[in-house]
C-alpha positions in Angstrom: -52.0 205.8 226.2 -51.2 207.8 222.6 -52.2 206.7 219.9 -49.8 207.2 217.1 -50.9 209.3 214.0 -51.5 208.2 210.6 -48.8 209.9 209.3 -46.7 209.0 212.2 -47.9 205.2 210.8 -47.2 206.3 206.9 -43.8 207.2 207.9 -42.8 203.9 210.0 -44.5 202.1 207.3 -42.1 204.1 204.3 -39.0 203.5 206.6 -39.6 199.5 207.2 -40.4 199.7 203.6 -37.5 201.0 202.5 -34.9 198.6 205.0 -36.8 195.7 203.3 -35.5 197.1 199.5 -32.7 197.7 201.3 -31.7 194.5 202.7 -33.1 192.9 198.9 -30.6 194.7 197.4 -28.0 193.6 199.2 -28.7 190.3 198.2 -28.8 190.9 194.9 -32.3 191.2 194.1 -34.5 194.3 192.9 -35.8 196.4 195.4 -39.7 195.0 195.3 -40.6 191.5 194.9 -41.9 190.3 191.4 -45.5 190.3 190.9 -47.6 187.5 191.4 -48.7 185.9 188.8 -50.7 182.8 189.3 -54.7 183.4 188.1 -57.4 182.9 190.9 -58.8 180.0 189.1 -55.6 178.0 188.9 -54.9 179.2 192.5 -58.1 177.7 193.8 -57.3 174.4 192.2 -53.3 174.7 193.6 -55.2 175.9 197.3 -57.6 173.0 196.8 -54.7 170.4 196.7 -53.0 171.9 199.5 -56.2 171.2 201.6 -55.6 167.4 203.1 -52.4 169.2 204.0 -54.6 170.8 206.6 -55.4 167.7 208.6 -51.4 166.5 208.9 -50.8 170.0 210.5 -53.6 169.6 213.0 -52.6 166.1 214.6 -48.9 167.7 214.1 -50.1 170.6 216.8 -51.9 167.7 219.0 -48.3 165.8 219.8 -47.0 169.1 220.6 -49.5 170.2 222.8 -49.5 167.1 224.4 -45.6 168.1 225.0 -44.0 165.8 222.8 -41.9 166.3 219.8 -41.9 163.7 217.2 -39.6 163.7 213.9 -41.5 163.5 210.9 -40.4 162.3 207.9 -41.4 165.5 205.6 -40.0 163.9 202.1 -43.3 162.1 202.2 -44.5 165.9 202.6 -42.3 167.3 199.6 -45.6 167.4 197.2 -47.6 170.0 199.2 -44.1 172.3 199.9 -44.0 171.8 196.1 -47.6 172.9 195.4 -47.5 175.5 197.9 -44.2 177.1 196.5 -46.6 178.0 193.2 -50.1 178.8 194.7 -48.2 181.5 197.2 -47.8 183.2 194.0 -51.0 183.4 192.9 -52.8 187.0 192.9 -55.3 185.9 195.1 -54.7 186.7 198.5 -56.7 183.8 200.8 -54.9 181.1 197.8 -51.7 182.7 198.9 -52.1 182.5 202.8 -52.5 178.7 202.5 -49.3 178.2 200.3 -47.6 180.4 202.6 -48.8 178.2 205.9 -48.3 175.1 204.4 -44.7 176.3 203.9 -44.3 177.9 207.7 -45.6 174.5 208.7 -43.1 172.2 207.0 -40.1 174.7 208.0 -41.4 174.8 211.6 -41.3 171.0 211.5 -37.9 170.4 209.3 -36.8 173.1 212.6 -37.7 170.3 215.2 -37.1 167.3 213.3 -33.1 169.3 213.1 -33.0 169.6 217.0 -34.3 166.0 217.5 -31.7 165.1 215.4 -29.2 166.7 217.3 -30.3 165.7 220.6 -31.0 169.8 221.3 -34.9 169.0 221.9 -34.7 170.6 225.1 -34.0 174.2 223.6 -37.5 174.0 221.5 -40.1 176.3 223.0 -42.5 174.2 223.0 -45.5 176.6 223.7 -44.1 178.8 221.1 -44.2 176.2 218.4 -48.2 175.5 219.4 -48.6 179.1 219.4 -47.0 179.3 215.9 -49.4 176.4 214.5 -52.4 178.0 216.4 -51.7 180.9 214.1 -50.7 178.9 211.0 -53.5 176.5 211.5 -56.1 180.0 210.7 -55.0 180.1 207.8 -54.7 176.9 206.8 -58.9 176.9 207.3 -59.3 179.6 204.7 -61.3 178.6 201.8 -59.5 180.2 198.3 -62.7 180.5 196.8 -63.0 183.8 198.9 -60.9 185.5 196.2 -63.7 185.2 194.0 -64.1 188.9 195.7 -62.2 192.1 194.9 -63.1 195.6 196.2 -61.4 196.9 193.1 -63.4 195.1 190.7 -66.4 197.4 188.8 -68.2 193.7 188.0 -70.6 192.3 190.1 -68.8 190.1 192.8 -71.5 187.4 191.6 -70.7 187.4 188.2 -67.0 187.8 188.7 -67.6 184.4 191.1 -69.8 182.7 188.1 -66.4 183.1 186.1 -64.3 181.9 188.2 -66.1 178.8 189.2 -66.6 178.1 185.5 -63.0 178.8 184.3 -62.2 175.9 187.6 -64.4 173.6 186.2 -63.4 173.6 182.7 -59.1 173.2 184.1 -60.7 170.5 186.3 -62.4 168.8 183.2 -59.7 169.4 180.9 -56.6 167.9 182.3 -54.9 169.0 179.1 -55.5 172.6 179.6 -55.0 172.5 183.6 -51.2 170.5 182.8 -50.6 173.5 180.1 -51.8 175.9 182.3 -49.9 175.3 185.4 -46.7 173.9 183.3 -46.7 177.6 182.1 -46.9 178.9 185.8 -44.1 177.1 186.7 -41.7 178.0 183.4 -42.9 181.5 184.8 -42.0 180.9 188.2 -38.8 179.4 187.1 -37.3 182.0 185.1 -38.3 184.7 188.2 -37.6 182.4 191.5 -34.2 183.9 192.2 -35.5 187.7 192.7 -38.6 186.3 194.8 
């Protein structure tokens, strides 16, 4: 078996990159995504919130390994999609991965509760969906505090860590300055959701 090249990679990469920017444009948004924006410190917290989130997803997989398919009632869910629609944003990627499963979680299960509701249970791949959770559920498991690290950075990952845990703990402390902080995240993520 051959092995493809790197730039054989670079210019499959450059070509899905560019049908992405392409297919964004034709919806009317730029080309790229907008940054993200959302501080580690704040995304820990956000990530943090998420986490009980974790434990619904599990017994969720169970009944559908067990080869049932239940309807779920996911308004009662609405404050973790919520959550997780700011914490994907934040520049930390492990943060980021949880938002993001925590979304692909409650879309996989507003997907079943749809076919349940119109008696099309039958045409859910059942083993697809528990593969799908199997994957999600990784995730899911991943503490944010790992972005505490970044290659990039020239500061000491220990001292860069000693910050961040100490900018958590004063938000967490100061419920004044957490509800400023995050109410300016989400006038930010506001003003750029359509173009995300």
């Amino acid at each position: 078996m051959a092995f493809e090249t790197n730039e054989e990679i670079a210019a499959k990469t450059e070509e899905l990159r560019q049908r992405v920017a392409a297919s964004r444009i034709a919806k009317g948004q730029p080309p790229e995504p907008p940054e993200k924006f959302v501080p580690i410190p704040l995304g820990v917290i956000l990530a943090e919130q998420l986490a009980p989130f974790y434990k619904i997803a599990v017994q969720y997989a169970a009944v559908i390994a067990s080869g049932s398919l239940v309807h779920v009632d996911t308004s009662k869910l609405e404050k973790y999609r919520e959550t997780a629609k700011l914490a994907r944003m934040c520049i930390g990627r492990h943060s980021g991965l949880i938002a993001s499963s925590v979304e692909w979680c409650l879309r996989e299960m507003d997907e079943i509760n749809a076919a349940i509701n119109e008696g099309k249970e039958s045409e859910i791949d059942k083993t697809s969906k528990m593969r799908r959770f199997s994957f999600f559920l990784e995730y899911l498991n991943e503490s944010p505090w790992a972005d505490t690290y970044d290659y990039k950075s020239t500061e000491p990952h220990h001292i860069r860590e000693a910050k961040i845990k100490a900018e958590v703990e004063r938000l967490k402390n100061d419920p004044d300055a957490y509800q400023a902080e995050q109410d300016a995240a989400w006038r930010h993520y506001s003003e750029i959701e359509h173009l995300i």
